[in-house]
C-alpha positions in Angstrom: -15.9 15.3 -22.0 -13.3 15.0 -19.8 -13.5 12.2 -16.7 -14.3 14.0 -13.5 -10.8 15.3 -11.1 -12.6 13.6 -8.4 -11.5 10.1 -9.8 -7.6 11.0 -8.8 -8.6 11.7 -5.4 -7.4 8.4 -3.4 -10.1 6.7 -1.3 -9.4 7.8 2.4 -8.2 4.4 3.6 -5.6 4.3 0.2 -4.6 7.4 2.0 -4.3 5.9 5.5 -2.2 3.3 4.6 0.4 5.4 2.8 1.2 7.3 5.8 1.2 4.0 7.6 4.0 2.8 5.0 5.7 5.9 5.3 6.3 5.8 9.1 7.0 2.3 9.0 9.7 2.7 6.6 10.9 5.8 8.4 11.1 3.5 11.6 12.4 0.2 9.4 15.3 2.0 8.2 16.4 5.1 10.3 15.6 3.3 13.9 16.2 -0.5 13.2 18.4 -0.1 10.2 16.9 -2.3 8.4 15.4 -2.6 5.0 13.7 -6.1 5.0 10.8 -4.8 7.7 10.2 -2.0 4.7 9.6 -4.3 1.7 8.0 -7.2 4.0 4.4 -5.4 3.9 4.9 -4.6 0.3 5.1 -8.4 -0.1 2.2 -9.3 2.3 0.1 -6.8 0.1 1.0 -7.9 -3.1 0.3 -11.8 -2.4 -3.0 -10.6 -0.5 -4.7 -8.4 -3.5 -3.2 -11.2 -6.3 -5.4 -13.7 -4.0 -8.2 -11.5 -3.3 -8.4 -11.4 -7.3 -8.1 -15.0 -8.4 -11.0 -15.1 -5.3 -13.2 -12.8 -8.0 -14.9 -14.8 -10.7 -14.6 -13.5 -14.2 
């Protein structure tokens, strides 16, 4: 059987935080003209969920 459509559905937050990325890029590149405040929080998140899963023991 086939997994339920309900797994695809992002969490709420997942959701949240998109929109939060979205504006922030908007606002990075269209307002401030700059592309380093867009990929900074892609960094932060990327070193923060790597940590939070060496933090997880097997």
């Amino acid at each position: 059987m086939a997994e339920p459509f309900t797994r695809l559905v992002p969490r709420p937050w997942l959701v949240v935080g998109a929109l939060a990325y979205v504006a922030l890029c908007w606002y990075a590149v269209v307002i401030q003209g700059s592309l380093l405040l867009a990929v900074v929080p892609l960094v932060v998140v990327a070193v923060a969920y790597r940590l939070s899963r060496r933090a997880v023991p097997a």
